[in-house]
C-alpha positions as CSV (number, residue, x, y, z in Angstrom):
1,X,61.4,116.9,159.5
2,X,62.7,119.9,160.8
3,X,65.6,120.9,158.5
4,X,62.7,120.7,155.9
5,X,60.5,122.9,157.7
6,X,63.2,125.5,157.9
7,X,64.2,125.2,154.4
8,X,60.4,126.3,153.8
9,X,60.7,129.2,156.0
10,X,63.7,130.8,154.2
11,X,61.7,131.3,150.9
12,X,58.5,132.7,152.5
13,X,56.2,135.7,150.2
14,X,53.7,136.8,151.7
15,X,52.2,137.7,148.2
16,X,52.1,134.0,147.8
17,X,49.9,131.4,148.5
18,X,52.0,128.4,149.8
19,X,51.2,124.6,149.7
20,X,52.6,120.9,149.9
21,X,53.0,118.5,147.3
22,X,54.0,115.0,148.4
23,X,54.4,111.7,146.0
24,X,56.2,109.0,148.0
25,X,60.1,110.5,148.1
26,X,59.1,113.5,146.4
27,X,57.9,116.5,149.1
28,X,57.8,120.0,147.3
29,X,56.4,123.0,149.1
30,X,55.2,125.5,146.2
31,X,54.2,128.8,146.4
32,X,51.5,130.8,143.5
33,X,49.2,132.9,142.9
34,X,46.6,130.6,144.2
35,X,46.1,126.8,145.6
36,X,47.3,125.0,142.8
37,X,47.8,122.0,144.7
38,X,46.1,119.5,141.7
39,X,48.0,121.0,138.8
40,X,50.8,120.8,140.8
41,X,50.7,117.1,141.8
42,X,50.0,116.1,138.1
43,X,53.3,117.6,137.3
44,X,55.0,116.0,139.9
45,X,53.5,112.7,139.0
46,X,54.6,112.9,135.5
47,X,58.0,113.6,136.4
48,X,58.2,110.5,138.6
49,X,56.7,108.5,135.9
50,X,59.5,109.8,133.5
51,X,62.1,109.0,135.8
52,X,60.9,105.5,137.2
53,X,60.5,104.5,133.5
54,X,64.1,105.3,132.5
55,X,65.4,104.0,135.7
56,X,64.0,100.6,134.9
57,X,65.7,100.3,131.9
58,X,69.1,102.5,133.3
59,X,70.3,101.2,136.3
60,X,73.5,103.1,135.7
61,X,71.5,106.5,136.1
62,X,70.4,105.9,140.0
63,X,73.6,104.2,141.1
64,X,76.7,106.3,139.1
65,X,78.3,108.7,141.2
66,X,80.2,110.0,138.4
67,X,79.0,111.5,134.8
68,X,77.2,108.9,132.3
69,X,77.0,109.7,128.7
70,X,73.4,110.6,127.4
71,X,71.6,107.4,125.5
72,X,69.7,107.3,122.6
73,X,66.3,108.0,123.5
74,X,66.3,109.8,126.7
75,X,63.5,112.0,127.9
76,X,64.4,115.8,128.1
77,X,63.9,115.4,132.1
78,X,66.3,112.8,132.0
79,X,68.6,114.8,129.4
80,X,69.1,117.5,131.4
81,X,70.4,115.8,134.4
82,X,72.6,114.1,132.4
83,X,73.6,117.3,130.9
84,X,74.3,118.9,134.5
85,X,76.3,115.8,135.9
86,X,78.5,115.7,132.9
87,X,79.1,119.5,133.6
88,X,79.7,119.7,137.5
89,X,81.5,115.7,137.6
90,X,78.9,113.7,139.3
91,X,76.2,110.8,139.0
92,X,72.8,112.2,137.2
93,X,71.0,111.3,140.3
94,X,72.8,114.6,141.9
95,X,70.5,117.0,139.7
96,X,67.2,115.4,140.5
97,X,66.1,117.7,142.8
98,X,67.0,120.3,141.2
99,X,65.5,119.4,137.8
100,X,62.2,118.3,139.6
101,X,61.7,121.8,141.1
102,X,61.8,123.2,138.0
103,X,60.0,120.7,135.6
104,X,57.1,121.7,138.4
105,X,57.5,125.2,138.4
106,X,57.6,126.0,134.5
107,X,54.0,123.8,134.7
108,X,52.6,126.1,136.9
109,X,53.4,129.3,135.2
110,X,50.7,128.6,133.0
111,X,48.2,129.1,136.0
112,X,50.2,131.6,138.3
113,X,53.0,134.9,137.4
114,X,54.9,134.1,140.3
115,X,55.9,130.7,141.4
116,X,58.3,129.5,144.1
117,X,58.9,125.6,143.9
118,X,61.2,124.2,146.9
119,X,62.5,120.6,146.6
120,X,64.5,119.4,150.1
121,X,66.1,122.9,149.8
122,X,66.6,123.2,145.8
123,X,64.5,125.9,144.8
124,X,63.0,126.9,141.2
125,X,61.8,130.6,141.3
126,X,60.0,132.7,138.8
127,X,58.6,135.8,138.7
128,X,58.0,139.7,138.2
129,X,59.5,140.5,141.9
130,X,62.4,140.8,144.2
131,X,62.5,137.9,146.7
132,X,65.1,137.0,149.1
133,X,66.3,132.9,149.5
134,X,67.8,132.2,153.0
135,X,71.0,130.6,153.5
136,X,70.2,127.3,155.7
137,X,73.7,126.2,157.3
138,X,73.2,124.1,160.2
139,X,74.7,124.4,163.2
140,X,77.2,127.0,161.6
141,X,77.0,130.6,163.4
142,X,76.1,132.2,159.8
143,X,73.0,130.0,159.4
144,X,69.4,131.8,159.1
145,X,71.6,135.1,159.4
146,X,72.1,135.6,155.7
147,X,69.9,135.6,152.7
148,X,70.7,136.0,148.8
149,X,68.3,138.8,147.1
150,X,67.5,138.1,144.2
151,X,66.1,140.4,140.8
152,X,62.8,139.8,138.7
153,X,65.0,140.9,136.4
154,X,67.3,137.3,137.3
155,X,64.5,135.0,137.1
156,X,63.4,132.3,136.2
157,X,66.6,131.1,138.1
158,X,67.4,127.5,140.0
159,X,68.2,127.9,143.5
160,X,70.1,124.6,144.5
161,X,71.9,124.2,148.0
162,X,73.9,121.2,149.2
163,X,75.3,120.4,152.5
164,X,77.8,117.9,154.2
165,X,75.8,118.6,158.0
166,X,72.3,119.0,156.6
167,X,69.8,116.5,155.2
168,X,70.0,112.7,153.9
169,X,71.8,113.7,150.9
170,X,74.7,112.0,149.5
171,X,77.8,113.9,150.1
172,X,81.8,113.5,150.5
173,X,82.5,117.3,152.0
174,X,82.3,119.1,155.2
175,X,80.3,122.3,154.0
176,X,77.3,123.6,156.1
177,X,76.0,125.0,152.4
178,X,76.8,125.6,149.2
179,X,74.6,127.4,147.1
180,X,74.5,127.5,144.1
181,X,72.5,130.1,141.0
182,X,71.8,129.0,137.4
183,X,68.8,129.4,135.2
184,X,69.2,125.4,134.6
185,X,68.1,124.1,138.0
186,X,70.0,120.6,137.1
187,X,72.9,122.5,136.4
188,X,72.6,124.0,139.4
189,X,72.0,121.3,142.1
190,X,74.8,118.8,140.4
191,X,77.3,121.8,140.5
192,X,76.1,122.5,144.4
193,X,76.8,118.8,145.2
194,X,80.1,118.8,143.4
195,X,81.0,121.6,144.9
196,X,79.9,120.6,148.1
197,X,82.1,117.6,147.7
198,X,85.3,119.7,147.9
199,X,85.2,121.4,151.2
200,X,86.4,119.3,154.0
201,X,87.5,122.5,156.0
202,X,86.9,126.4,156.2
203,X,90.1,126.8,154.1
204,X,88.7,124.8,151.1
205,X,85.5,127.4,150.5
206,X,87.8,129.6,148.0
207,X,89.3,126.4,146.0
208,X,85.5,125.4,145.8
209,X,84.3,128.3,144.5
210,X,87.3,128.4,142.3
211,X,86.0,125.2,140.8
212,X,82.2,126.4,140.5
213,X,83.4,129.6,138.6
214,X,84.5,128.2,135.3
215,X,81.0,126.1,134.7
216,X,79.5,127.6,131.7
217,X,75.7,128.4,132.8
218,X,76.7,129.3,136.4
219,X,75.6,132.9,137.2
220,X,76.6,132.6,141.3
221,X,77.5,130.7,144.2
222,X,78.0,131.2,148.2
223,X,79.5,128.6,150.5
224,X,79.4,128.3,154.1
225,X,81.7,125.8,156.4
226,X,81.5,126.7,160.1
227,X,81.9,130.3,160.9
228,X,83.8,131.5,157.4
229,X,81.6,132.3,154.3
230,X,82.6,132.9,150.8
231,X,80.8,134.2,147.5
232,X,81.4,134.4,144.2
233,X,79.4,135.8,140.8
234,X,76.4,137.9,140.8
235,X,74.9,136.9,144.1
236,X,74.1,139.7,146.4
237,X,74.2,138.8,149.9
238,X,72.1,140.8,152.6
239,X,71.6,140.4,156.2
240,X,67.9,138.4,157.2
């Protein structure tokens, strides 16, 4: 797929040693210390266990498009994304990604310092160094031209991106990105959706962002639709 392989291009360290991870639907490209290829596709086949359980019993968790209240019994995977739908206004299928990436990545820290986890554009990152995360925006003129630095001192951090243009995923806006920063990598990728969701034109980035920037847990956001670009928190843009 070739938005995926450009998605995998914008997170590159050479420090890093980068492999894939595929489980049916689930098709993570992680970067460690080392090949940790096996470790890593335990964790991933845990985390589909956990959610094809709860989905057998919750039918209501794949199909709601809009926040569900938390049962009795739920999983902490499954908690969280219910926790980040309720937050951003969407279904708890919107912070899968998201939550995936990062249920991975704290895994591997036990084995590797440093670990990039990047799930169909949502990324978990954690580390002791400086990395810069490309902004993928289609066919806007700003895509691949502008990258989001971020601190060792910021991580670990969720990196979640959603698109109207790009991808299979669900969405109701227009935007050719919106990215989105949290150390709760649910939180994240629901609020990037939702966000997502509300630009329709260039003119709606600042109304989005507007909307992103009273979410408790939200440390940053940047949208892109067509040739405008807006960003909000503490995200530091740079030129790739």
């Amino acid at each position: 797929m070739e938005d995926r392989s450009i998605y995998r291009r914008l997170h590159h360290g050479a420090d890093l040693t980068y492999f894939d991870v595929a489980v049916e639907q689930t098709d993570l490209c992680v970067g460690a210390c080392r090949d940790l290829s096996r470790e890593a596709m335990a964790l991933v086949t845990e985390c589909r266990e956990t959610l094809t359980r709860w989905i057998r019993g919750h039918e209501d968790f794949l199909k709601a498009l809009e926040p569900l209240d938390t049962p009795p019994g739920a999983p902490p995977l499954v908690k969280s994304m219910y926790r980040g739908a309720r937050a951003a206004g969407v279904g708890p299928m919107a912070a899968v990604a998201g939550t995936v990436a990062q249920a991975v990545g704290e895994g591997l820290l036990a084995y590797s310092p440093n670990v990039i986890v990047e799930n169909g554009g949502d990324i978990y990152l954690a580390g002791d160094r400086d990395r810069t995360i490309g902004i993928y925006a289609g066919a806007s003129p700003l895509s691949n031209k502008i990258g989001v630095k971020i601190k060792a001192d910021q991580q670990p951090l969720g990196i979640c991106t959603s698109s109207g243009t790009v991808g299979h995923s669900l969405s109701f806006g227009k935007a050719d990105a919106v990215m989105v920063i949290s150390p709760d990598g649910a939180l994240a990728d629901a609020v990037a959706t939702a966000a997502a969701n509300r630009i329709q034109t260039p003119e709606d980035i600042q109304s989005a962002l507007d909307f992103v920037s009273v979410i408790p847990g939200i440390t940053g956001a940047a949208a892109v639709a067509g040739g405008k670009m807006g960003a909000w928190g503490a995200i530091e843009l740079c030129r790739l």
